[in-house]
N, C-alpha and C positions, 0 to 999 in steps of 0.2 A: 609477500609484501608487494603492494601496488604503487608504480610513481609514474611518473608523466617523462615523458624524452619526448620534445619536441612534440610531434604532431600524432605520438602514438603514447599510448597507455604503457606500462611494460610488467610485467612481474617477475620476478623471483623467487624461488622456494624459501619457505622465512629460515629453514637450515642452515641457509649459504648465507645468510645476513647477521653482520657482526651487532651494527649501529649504526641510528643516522644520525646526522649532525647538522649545522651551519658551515659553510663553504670554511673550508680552512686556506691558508697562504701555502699558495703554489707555488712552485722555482720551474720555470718551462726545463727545455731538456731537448738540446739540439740534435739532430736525428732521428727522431719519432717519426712513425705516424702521427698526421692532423689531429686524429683521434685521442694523441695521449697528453693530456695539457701538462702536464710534467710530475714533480713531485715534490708529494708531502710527509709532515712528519705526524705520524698516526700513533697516539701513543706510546712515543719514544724512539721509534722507529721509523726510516722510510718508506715509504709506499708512493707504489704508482700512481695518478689519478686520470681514468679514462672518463672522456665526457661522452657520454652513452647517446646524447640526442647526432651528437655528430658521427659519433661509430655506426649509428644507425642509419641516417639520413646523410649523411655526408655535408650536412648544414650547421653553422654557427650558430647557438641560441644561448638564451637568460639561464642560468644554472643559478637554482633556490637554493638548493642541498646537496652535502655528500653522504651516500651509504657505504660502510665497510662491507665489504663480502669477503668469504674465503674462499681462495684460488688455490691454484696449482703448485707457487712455491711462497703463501705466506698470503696475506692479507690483501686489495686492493680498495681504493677507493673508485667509486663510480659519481661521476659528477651529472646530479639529475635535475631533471624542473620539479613539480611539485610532489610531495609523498601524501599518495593516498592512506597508507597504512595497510594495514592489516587485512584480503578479502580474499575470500572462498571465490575461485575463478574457472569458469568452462572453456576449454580448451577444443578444438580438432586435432586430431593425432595430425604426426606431419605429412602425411600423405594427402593432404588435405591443401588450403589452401599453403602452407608453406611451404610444401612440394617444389613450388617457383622459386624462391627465394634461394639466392646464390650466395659465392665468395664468403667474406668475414659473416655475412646474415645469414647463412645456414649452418655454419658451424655456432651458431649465438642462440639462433630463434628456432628452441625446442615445438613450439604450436603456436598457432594463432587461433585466436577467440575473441570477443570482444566484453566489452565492461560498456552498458546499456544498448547505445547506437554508435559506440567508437571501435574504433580497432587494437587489438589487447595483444600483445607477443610476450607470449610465455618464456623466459630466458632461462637454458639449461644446465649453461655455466658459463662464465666470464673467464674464456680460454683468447680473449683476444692480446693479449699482452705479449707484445714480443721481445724477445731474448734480450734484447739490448736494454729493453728498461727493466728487466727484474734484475741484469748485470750494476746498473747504476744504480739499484735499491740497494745494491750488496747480498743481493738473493741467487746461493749461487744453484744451478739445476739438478735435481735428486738424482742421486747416484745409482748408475743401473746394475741390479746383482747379478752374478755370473754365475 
């Protein structure tokens, strides 16, 4: 699934994609990252809501939509600009240009490719969520077997 963040294209495996929506009411959540606008209630349930143009860019922009994805302990939302939908996408393996790309954006940005004449980041999984806000979702972290 294709959406817009900011000034880059993004995709998702449509796997990891629960459902999009209209922006739902957000409650911030002091101690985040900038990144995590706080939290929502996702059918019946809390969930995170990361704004994906600013995880990526580290810039504030217009949020159209939120997409459900599935993470690591549960659900999150991703707050995006516009949803392209549904498209068959060309990627570079990451040794490629996303070789360069560091911090939170290399552990985010499985390849880079583009969608016409723009630039397209193929996202591998939405592992940026940290501990403290799956703690205040009530999400508590998978128990490790011995």
């Amino acid at each position: 699934m294709v959406f817009r963040a900011g000034p880059f294209y993004c995709a998702l495996p449509l796997g990891e994609v629960i459902e999009t929506m209209r922006p739902l009411e957000t409650r911030a959540l002091a101690g985040t990252p900038p990144y995590v606008r706080g939290l929502t209630i996702l059918r019946g349930a809390p969930a995170p809501v990361i704004d994906m143009p600013r995880l990526l860019t580290g810039v504030e922009t217009t949020v159209d939509r939120y997409v459900a994805v599935r993470a690591g302990r549960g659900p999150i939302v991703c707050a995006t600009g516009e949803v392209l939908g549904v498209r068959e996408v060309h990627v570079e393996p990451p040794e490629g240009p996303a070789a360069v790309l560091a911090g939170v954006s290399r552990t985010l940005i499985a390849a880079v490719g583009t969608l016409g004449t723009e630039p397209l980041l193929l996202l591998h999984s939405i592992a940026a969520v940290p501990d403290e806000v799956w703690e205040a979702a009530g999400q508590t972290p998978p128990e490790n077997p011995s």
